[in-house]
C-alpha positions as CSV (number, residue, x, y, z in Angstrom):
1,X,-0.4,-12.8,-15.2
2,X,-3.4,-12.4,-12.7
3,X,-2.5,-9.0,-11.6
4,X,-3.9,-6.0,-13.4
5,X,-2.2,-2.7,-12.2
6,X,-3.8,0.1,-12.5
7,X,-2.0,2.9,-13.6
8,X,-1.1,5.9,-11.3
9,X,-2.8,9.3,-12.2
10,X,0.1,11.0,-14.1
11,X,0.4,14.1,-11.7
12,X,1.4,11.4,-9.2
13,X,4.1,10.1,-11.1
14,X,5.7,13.4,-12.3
15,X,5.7,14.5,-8.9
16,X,8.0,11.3,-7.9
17,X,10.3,11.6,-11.6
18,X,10.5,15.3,-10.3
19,X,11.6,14.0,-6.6
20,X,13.7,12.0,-7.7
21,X,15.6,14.1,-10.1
22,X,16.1,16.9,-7.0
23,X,19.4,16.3,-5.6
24,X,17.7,18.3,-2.7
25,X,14.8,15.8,-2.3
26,X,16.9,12.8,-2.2
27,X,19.7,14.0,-0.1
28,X,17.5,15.1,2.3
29,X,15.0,11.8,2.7
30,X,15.8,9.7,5.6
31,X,16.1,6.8,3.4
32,X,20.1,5.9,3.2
33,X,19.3,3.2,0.1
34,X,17.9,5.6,-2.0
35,X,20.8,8.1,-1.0
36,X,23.4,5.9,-2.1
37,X,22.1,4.3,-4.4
38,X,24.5,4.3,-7.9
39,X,22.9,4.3,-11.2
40,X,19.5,5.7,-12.5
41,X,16.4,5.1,-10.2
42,X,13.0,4.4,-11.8
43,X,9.7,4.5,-10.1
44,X,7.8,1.2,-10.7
45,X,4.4,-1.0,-9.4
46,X,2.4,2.2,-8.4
47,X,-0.2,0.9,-5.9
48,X,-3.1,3.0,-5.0
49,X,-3.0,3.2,-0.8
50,X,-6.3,3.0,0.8
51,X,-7.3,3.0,4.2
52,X,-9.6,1.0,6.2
53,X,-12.2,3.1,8.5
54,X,-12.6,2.5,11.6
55,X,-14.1,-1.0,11.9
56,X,-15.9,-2.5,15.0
57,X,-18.0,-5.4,16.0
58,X,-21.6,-4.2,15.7
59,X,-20.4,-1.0,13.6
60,X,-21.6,-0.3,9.5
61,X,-20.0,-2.2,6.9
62,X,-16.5,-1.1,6.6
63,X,-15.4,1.4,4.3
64,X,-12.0,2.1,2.2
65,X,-10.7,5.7,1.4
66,X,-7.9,6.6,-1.0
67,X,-5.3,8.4,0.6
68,X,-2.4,8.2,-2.0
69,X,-0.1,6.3,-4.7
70,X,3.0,4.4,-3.6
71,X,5.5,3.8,-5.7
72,X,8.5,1.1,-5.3
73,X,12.0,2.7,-6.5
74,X,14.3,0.9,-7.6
75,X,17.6,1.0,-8.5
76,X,19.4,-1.4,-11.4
77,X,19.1,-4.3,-9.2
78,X,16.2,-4.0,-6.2
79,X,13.9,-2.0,-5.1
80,X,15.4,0.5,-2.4
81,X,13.1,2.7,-1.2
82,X,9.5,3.7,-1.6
83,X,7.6,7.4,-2.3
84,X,4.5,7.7,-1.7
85,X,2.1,10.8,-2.8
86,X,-1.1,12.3,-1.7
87,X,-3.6,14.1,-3.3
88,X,-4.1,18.1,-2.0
89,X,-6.8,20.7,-3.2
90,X,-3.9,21.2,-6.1
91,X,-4.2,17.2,-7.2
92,X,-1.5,15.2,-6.9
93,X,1.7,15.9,-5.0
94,X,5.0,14.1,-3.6
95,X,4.9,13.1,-0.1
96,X,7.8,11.5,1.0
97,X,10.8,8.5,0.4
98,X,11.1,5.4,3.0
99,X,12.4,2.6,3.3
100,X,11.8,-0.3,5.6
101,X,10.3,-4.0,5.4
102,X,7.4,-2.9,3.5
103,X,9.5,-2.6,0.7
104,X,10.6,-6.2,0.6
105,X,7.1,-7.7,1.6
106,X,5.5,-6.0,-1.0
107,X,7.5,-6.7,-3.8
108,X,7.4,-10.7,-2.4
109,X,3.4,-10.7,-1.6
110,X,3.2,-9.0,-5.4
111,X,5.1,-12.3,-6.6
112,X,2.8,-14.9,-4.9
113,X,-0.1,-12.8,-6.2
114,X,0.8,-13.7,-9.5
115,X,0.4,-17.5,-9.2
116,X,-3.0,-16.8,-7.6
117,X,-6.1,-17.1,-10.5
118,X,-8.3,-15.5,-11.0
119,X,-7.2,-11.8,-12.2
120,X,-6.7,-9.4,-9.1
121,X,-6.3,-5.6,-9.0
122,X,-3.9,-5.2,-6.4
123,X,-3.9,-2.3,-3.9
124,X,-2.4,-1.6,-0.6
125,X,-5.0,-1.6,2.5
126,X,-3.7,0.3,5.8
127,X,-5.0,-0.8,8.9
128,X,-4.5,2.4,11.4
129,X,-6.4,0.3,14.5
130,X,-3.6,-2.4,14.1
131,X,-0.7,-0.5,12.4
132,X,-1.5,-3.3,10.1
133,X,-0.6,-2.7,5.8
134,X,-2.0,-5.1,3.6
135,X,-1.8,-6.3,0.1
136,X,-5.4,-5.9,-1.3
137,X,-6.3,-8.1,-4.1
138,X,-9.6,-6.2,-5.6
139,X,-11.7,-8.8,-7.3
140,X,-12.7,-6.8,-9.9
141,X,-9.3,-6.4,-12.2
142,X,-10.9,-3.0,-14.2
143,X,-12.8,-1.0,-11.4
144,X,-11.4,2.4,-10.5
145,X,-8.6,1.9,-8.9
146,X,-9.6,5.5,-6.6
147,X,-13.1,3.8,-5.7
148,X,-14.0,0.5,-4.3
149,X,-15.4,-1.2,-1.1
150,X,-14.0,-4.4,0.2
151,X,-15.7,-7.1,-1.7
152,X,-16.7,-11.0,-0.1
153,X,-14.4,-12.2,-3.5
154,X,-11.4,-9.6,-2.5
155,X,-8.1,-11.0,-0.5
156,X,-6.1,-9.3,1.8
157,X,-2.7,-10.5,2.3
158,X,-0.8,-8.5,5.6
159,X,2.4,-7.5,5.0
160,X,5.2,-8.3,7.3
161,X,5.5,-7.0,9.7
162,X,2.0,-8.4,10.3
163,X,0.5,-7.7,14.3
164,X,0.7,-10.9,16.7
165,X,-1.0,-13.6,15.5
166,X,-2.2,-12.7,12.2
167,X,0.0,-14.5,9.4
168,X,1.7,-12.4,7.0
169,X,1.9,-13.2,3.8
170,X,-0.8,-15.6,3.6
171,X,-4.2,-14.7,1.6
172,X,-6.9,-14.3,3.6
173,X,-11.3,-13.9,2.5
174,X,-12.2,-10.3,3.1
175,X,-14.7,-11.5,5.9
176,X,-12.6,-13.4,7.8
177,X,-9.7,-11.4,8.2
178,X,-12.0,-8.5,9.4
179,X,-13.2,-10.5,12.0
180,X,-9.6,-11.5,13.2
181,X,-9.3,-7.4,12.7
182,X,-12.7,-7.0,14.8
183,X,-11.5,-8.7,17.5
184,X,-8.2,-6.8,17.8
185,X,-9.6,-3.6,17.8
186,X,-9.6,-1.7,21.4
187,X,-12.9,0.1,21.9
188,X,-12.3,4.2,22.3
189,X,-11.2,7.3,20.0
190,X,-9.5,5.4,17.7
191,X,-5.8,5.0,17.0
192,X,-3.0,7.4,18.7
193,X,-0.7,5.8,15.7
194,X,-0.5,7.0,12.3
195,X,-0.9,4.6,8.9
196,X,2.0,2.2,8.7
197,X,4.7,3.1,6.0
């Protein structure tokens, strides 16, 4: 298998095993999958979430950011829902559950990743500019999984939803997706939008 996760800090996956063993937590997440869920659920593929900074035609070379750890939960079957956590001045904490098409188009851009050679680190890329989540596939399969620039030997593969025009689920060199990206990008502030889920 090309893929090499890396694995989650283990504050950030007692904090989901705790989450989901809170009848509170789970009754109260706006995710009716995971609320109806029957039989045990089990956190699985943790995938460190970066974001892309703000990224612009003449601007530096763009930089990545850890933000948090997501974690697909699944039930005996399929994965239902997803937590995510974020690190605090504490360390690592439990965000939130969701559900949604990311769920699904990660798991499926996970399984093409696999028949892709050579050995990947995969990682999730958010795009605030474009509400745009991607499928990162680090080219170097033991960095830090906290610490890394986009490479020239990296692939991003956008997740559907994908924004107009850009493919989802289809790989794409670091450089030329970022000048599709480039081109997309509004001048101004920055986004009014938060990361996509």
């Amino acid at each position: 298998m090309p893929l090499h996760l890396f694995p989650a800090p283990a504050p950030a996956l007692r904090s989901v095993l705790a989450a989901l063993g809170s009848p509170t937590a789970v009754r109260e997440a706006r995710t009716p999958a995971l609320r109806s869920a029957q039989g045990p659920l089990s956190p699985e593929l943790p995938l460190p979430v970066h974001v892309l900074e703000r990224i612009g035609p003449n601007g530096p070379a763009p930089a990545t950011r850890l933000t948090g750890w997501r974690f697909l939960i699944r039930d005996a079957e399929r994965a239902v829902a997803a937590a995510d956590t974020m690190i605090t001045a504490d360390g690592w904490t439990f965000s939130h559950f969701f559900e949604g098409p990311y769920i699904a188009s990660t798991e499926l851009a996970l399984r093409q990743a696999e028949t892709v050679a050579p050995r990947y680190q995969p990682r999730l890329l958010s795009i605030p500019e474009l509400y745009m989540l991607t499928l990162w596939l680090h080219g170097d399969a033991e960095a830090d999984a906290a610490a890394g620039e986009l490479a020239p030997a990296d692939l991003l593969v956008p997740l559907a939803p994908a924004p107009p025009g850009i493919a989802a689920h289809r790989p794409h060199r670091v450089a030329d997706l970022l000048r599709v990206m480039t081109l997309r990008i509004p001048p101004g502030p920055g986004p009014l939008l938060g990361s996509p889920a």
